[in-house]
PyMOL Python script that loads the backbone (N, CA, C, O; Angstrom):
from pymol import cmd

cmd.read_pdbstr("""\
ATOM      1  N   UNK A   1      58.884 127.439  68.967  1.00  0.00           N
ATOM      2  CA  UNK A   1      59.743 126.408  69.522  1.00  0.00           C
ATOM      3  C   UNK A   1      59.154 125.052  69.104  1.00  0.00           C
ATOM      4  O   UNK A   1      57.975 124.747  69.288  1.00  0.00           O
ATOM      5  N   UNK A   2      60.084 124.256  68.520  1.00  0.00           N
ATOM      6  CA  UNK A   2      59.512 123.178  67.775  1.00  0.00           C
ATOM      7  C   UNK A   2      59.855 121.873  69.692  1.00  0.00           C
ATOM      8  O   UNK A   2      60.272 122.068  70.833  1.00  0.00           O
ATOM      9  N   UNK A   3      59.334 120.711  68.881  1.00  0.00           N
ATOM     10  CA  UNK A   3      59.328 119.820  70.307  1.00  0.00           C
ATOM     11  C   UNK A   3      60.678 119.415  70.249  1.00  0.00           C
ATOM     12  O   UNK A   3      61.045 119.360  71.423  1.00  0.00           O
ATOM     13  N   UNK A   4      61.580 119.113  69.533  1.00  0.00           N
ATOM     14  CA  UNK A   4      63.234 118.933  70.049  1.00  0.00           C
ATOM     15  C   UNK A   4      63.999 119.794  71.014  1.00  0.00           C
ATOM     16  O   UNK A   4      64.905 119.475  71.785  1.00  0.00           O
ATOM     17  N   UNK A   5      63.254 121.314  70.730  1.00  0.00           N
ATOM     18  CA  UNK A   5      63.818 122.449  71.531  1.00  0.00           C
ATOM     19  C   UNK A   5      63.485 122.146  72.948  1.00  0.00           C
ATOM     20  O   UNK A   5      64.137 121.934  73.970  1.00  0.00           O
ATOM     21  N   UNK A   6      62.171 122.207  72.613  1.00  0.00           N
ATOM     22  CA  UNK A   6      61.379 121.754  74.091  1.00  0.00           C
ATOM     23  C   UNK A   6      61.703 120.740  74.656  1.00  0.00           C
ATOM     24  O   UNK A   6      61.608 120.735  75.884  1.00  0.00           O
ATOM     25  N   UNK A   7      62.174 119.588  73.990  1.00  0.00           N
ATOM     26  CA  UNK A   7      62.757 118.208  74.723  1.00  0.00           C
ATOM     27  C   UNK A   7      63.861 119.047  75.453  1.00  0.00           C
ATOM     28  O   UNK A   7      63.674 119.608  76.533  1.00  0.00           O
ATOM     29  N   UNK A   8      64.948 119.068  74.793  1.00  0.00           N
ATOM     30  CA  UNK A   8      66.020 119.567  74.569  1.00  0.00           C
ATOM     31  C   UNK A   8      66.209 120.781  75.914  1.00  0.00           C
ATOM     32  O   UNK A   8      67.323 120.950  76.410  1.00  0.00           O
ATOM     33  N   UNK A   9      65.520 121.227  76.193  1.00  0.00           N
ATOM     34  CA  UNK A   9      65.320 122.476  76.870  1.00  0.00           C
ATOM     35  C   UNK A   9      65.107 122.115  78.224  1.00  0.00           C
ATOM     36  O   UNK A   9      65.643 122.449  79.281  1.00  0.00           O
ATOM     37  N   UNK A  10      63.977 121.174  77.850  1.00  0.00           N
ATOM     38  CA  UNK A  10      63.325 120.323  79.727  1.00  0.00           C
ATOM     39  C   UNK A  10      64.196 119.566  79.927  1.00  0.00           C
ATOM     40  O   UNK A  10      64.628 120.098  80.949  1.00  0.00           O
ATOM     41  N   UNK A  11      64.942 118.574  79.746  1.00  0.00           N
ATOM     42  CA  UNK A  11      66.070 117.936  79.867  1.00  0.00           C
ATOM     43  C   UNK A  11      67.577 118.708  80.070  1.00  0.00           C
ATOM     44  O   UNK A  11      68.431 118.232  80.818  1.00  0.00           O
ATOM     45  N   UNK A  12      67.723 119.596  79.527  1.00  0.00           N
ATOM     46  CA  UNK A  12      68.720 120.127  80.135  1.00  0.00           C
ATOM     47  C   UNK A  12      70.110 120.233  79.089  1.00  0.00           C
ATOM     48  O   UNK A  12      71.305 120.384  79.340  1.00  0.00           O
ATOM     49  N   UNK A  13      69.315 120.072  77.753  1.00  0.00           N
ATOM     50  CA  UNK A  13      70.062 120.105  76.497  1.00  0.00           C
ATOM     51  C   UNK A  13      70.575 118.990  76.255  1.00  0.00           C
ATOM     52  O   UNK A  13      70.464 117.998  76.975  1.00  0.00           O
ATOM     53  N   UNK A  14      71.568 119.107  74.561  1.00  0.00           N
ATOM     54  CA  UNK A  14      71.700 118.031  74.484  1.00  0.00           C
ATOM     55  C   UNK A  14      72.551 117.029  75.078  1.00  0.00           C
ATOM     56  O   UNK A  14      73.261 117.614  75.896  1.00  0.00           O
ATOM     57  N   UNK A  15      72.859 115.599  75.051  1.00  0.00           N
ATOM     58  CA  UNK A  15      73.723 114.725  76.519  1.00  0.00           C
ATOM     59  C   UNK A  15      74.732 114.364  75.310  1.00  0.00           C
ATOM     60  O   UNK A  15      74.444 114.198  74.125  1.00  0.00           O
ATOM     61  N   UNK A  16      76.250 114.272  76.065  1.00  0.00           N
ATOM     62  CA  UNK A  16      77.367 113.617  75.694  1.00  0.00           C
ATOM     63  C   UNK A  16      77.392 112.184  75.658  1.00  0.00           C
ATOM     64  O   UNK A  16      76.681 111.308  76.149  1.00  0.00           O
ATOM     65  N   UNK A  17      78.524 112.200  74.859  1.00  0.00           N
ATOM     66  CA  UNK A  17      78.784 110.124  75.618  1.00  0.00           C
ATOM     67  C   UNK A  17      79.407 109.999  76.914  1.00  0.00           C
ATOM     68  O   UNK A  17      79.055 109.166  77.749  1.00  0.00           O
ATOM     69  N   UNK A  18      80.386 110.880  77.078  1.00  0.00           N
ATOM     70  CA  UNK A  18      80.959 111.097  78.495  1.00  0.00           C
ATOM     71  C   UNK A  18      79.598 111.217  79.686  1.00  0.00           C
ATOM     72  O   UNK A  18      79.835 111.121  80.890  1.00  0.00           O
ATOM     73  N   UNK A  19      78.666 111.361  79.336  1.00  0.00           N
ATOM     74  CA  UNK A  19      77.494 111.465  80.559  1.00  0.00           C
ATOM     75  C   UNK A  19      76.549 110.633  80.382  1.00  0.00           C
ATOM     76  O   UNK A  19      75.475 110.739  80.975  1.00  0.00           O
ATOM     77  N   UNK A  20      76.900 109.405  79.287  1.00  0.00           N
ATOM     78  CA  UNK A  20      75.829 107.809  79.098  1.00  0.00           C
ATOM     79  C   UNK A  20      76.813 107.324  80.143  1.00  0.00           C
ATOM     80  O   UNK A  20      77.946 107.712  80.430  1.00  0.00           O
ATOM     81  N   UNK A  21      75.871 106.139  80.737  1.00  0.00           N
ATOM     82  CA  UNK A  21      76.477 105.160  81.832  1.00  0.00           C
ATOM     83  C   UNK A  21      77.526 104.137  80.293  1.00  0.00           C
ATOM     84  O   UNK A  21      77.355 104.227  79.078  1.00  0.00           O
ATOM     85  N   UNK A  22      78.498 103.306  81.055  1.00  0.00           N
ATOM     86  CA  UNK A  22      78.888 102.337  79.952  1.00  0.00           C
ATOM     87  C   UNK A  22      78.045 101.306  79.848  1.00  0.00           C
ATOM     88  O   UNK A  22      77.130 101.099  80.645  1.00  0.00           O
ATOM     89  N   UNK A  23      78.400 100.363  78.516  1.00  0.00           N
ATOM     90  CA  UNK A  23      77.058  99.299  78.640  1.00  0.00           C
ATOM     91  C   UNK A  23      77.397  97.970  79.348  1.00  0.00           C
ATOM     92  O   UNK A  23      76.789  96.915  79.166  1.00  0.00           O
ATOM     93  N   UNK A  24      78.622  98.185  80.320  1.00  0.00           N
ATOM     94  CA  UNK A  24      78.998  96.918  81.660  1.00  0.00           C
ATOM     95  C   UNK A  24      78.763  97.448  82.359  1.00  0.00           C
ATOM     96  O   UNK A  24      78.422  96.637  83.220  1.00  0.00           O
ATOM     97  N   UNK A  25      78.649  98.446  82.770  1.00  0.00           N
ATOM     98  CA  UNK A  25      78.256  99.601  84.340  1.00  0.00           C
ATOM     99  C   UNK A  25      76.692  99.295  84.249  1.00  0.00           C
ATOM    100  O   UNK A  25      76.152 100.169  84.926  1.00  0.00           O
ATOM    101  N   UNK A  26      76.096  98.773  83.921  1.00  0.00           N
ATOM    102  CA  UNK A  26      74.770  98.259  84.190  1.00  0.00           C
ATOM    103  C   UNK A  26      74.510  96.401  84.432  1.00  0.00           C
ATOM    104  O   UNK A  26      73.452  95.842  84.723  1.00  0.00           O
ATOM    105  N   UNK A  27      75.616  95.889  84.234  1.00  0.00           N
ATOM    106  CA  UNK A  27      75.438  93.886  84.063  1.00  0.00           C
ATOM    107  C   UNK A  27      74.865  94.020  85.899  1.00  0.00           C
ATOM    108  O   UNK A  27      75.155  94.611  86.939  1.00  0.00           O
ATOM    109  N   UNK A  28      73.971  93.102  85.400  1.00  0.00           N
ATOM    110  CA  UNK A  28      73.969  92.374  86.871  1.00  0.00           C
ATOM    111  C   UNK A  28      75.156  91.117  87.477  1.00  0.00           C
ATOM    112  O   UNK A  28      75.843  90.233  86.965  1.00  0.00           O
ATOM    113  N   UNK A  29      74.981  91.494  88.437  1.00  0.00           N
ATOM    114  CA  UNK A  29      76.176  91.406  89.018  1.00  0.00           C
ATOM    115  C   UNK A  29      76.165  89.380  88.924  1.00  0.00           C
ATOM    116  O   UNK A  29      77.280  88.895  88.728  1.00  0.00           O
ATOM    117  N   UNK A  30      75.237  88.588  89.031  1.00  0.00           N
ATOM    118  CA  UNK A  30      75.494  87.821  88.680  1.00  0.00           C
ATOM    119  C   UNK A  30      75.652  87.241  87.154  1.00  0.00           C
ATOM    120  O   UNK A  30      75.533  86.028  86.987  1.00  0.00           O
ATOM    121  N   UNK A  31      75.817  87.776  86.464  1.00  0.00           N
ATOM    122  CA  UNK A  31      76.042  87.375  85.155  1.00  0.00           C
ATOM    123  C   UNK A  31      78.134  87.232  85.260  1.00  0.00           C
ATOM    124  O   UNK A  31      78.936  86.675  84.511  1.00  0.00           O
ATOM    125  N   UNK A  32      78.303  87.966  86.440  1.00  0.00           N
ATOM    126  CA  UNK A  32      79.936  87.898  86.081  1.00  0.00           C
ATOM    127  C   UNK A  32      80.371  86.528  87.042  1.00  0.00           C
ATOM    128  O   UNK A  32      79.969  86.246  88.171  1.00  0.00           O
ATOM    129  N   UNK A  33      81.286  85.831  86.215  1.00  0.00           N
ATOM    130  CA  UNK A  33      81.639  84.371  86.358  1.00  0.00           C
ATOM    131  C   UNK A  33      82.855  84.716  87.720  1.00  0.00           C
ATOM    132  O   UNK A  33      83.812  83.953  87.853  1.00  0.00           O
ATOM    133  N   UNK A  34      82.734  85.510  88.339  1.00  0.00           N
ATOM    134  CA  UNK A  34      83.579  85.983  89.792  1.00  0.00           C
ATOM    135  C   UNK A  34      82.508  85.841  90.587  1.00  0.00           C
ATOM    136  O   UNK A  34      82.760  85.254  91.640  1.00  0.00           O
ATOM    137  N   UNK A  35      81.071  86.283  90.392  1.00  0.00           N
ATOM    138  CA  UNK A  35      80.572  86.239  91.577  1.00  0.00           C
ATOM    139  C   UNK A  35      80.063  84.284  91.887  1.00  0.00           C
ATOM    140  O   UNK A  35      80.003  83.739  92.989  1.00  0.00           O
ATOM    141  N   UNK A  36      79.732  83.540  90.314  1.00  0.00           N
ATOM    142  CA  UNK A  36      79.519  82.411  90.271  1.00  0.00           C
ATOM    143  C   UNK A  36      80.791  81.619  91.634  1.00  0.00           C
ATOM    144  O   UNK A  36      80.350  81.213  92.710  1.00  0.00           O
ATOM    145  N   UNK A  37      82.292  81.542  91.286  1.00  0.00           N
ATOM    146  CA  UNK A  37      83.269  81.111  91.857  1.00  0.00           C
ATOM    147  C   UNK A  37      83.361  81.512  93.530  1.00  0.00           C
ATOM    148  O   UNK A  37      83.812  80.776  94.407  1.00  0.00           O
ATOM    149  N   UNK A  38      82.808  82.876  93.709  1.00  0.00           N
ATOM    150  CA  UNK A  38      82.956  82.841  95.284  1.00  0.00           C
ATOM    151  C   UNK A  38      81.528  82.525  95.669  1.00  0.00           C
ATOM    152  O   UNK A  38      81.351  82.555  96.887  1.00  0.00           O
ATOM    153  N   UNK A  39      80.390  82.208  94.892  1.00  0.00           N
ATOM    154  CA  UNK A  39      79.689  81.536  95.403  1.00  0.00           C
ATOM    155  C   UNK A  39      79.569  80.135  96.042  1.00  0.00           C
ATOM    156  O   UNK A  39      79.018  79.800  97.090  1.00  0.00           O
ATOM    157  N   UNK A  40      80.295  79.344  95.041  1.00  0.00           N
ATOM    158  CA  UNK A  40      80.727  78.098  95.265  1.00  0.00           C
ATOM    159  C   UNK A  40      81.412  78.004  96.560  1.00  0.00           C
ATOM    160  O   UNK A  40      81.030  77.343  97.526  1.00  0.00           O
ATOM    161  N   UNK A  41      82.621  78.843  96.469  1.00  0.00           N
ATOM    162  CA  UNK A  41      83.339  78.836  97.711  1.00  0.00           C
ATOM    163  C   UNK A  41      82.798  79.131  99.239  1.00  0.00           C
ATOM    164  O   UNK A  41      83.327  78.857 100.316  1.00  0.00           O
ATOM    165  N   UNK A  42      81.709  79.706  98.981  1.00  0.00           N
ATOM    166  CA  UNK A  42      81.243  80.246 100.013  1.00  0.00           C
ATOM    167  C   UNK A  42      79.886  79.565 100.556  1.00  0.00           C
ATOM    168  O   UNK A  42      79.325  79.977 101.572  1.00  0.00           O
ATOM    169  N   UNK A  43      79.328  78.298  99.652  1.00  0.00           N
ATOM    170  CA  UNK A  43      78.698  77.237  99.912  1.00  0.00           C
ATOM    171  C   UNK A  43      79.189  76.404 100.168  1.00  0.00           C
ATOM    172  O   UNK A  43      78.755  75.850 101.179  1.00  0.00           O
ATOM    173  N   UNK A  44      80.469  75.708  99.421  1.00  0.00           N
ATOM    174  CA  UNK A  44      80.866  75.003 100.370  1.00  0.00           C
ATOM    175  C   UNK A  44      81.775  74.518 101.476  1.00  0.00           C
ATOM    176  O   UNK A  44      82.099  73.416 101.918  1.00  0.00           O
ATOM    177  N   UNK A  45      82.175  76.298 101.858  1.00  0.00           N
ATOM    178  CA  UNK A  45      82.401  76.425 103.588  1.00  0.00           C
ATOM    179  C   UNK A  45      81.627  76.108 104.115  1.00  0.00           C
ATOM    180  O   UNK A  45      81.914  75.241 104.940  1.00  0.00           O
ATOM    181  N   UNK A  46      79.976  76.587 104.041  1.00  0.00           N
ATOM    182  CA  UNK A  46      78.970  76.223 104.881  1.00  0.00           C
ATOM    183  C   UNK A  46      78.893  74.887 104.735  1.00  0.00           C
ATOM    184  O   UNK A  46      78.635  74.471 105.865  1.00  0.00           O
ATOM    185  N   UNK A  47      78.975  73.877 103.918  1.00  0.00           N
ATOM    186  CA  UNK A  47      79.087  72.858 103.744  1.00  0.00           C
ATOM    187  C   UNK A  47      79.680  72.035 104.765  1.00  0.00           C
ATOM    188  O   UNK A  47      78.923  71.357 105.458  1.00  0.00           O
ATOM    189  N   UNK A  48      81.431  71.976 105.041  1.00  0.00           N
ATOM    190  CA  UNK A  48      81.706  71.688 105.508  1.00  0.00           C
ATOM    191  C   UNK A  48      81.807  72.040 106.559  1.00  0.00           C
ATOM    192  O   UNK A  48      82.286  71.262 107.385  1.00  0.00           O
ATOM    193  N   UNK A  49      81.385  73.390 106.961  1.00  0.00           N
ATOM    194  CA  UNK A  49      81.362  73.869 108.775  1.00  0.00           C
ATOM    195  C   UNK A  49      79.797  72.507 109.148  1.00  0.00           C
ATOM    196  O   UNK A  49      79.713  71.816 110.163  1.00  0.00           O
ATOM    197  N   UNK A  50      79.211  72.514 108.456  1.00  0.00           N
ATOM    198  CA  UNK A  50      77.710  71.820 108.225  1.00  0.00           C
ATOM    199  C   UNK A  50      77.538  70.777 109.072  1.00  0.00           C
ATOM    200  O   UNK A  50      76.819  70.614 110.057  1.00  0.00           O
ATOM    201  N   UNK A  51      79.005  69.523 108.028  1.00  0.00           N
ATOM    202  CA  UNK A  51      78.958  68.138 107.717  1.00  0.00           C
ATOM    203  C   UNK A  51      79.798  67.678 108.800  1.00  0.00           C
ATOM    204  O   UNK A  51      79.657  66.585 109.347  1.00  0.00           O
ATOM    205  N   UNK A  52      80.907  68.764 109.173  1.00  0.00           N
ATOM    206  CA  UNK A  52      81.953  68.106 110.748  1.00  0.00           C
ATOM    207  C   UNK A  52      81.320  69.201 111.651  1.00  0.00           C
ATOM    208  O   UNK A  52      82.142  69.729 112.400  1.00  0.00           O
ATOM    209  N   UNK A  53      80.059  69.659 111.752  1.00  0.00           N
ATOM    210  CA  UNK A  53      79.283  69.747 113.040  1.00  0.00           C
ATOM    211  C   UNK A  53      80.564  70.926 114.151  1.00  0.00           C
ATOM    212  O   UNK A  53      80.952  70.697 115.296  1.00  0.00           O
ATOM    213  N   UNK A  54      80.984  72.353 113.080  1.00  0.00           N
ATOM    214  CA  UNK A  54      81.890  73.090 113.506  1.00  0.00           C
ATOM    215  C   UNK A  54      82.962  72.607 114.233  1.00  0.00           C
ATOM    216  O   UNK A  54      83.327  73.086 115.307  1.00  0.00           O
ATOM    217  N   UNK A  55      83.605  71.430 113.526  1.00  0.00           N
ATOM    218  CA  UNK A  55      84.712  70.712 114.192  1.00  0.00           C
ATOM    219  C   UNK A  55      85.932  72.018 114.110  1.00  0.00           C
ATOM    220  O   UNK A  55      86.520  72.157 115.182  1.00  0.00           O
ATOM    221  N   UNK A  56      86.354  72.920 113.061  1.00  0.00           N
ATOM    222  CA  UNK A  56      87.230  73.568 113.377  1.00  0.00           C
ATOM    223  C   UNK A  56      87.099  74.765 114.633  1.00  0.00           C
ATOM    224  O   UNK A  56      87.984  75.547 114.979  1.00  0.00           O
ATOM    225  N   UNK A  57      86.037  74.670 115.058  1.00  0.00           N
ATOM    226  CA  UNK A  57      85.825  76.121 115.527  1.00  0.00           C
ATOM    227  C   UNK A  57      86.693  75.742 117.278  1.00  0.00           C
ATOM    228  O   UNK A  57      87.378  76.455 118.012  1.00  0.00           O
ATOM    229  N   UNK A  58      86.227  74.310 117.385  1.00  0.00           N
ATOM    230  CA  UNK A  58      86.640  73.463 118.833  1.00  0.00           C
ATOM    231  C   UNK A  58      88.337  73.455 118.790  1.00  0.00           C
ATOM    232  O   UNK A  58      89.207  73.341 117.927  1.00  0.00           O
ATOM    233  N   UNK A  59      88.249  73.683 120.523  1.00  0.00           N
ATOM    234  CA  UNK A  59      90.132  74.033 120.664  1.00  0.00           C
ATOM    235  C   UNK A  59      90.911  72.497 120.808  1.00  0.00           C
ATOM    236  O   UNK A  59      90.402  71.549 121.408  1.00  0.00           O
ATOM    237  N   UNK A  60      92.002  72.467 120.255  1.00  0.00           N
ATOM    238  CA  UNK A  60      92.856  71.119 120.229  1.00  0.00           C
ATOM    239  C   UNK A  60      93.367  70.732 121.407  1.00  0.00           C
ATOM    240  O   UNK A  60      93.641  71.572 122.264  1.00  0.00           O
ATOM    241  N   UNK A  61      93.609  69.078 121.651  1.00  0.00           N
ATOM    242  CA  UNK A  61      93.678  69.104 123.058  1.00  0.00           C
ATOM    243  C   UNK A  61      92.954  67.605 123.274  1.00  0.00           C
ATOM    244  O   UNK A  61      92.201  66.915 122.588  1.00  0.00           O
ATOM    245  N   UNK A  62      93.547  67.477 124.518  1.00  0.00           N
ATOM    246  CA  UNK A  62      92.242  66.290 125.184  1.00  0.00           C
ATOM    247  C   UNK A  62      90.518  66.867 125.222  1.00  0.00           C
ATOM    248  O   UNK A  62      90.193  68.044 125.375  1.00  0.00           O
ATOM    249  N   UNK A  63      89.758  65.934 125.075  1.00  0.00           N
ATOM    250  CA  UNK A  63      88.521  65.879 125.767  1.00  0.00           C
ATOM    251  C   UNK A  63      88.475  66.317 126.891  1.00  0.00           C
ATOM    252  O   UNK A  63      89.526  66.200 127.521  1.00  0.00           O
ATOM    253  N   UNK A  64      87.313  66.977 127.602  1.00  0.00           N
ATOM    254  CA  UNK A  64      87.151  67.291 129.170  1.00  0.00           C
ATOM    255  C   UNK A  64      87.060  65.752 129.803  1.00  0.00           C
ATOM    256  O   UNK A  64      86.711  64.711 129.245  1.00  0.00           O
ATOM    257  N   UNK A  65      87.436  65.951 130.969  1.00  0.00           N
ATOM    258  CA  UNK A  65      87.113  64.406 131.575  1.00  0.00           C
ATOM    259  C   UNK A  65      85.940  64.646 132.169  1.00  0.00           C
ATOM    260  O   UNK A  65      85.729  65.798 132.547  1.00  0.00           O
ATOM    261  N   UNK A  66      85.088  63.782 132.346  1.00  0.00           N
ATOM    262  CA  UNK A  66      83.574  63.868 132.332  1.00  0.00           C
ATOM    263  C   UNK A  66      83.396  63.959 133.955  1.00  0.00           C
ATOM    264  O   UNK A  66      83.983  63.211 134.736  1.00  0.00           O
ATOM    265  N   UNK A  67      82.650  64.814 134.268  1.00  0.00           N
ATOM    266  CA  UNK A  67      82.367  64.698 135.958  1.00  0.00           C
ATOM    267  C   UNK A  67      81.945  63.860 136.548  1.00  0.00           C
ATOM    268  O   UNK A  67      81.166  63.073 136.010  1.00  0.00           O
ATOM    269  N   UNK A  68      82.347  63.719 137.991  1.00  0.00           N
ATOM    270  CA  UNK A  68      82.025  62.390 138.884  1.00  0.00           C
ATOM    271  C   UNK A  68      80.047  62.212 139.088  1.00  0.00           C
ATOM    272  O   UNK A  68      79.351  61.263 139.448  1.00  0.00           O
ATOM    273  N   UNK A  69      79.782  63.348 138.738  1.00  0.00           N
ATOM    274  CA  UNK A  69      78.496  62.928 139.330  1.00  0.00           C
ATOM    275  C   UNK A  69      77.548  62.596 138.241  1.00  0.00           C
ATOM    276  O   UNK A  69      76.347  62.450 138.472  1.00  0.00           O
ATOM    277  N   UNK A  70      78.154  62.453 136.850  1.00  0.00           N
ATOM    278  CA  UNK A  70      77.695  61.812 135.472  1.00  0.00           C
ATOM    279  C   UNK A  70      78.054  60.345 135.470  1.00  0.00           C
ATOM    280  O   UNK A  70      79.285  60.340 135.462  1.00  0.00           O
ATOM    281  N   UNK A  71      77.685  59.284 135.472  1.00  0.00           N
ATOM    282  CA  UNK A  71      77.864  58.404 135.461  1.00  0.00           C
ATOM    283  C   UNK A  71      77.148  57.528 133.800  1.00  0.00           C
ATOM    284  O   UNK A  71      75.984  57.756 133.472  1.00  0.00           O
ATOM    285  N   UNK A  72      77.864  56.780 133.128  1.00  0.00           N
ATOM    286  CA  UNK A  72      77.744  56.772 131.806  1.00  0.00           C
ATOM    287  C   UNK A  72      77.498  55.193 131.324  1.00  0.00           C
ATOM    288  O   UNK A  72      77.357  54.926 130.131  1.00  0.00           O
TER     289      UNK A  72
END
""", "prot")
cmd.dss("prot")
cmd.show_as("cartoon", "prot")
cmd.util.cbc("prot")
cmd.orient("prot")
């Protein structure tokens, strides 16, 4: 038994192309210009939740009126 057999043998014979990964089924994931764009987007939500101090999160409406025993 020469060493190809033996490769060949311990491995489990010889491999198809149908059983190589493709050569995009390996990119890291930031190299794709989709993950760049919802990055952006998704900085600067935090951004602006940031800069108006979670102004959307507050319900619409009057102000509370301030209690009597606060005096200002």
């Amino acid at each position: 038994m020469n060493d190809t057999e033996r490769i060949q043998k311990h491995h489990g014979g010889p491999h198809t192309e149908a059983g190589k990964p493709h050569a995009g089924a390996r990119r890291p994931l930031h190299h794709s210009p989709f993950f760049w764009v919802a990055a952006f987007f998704i900085f600067l939500a935090m951004a602006v939740f940031v800069f108006t101090d979670g102004f959307l999160l507050r319900p619409r409406g009057r102000a509370p009126a301030p209690s009597a025993g606060s005096a200002g």
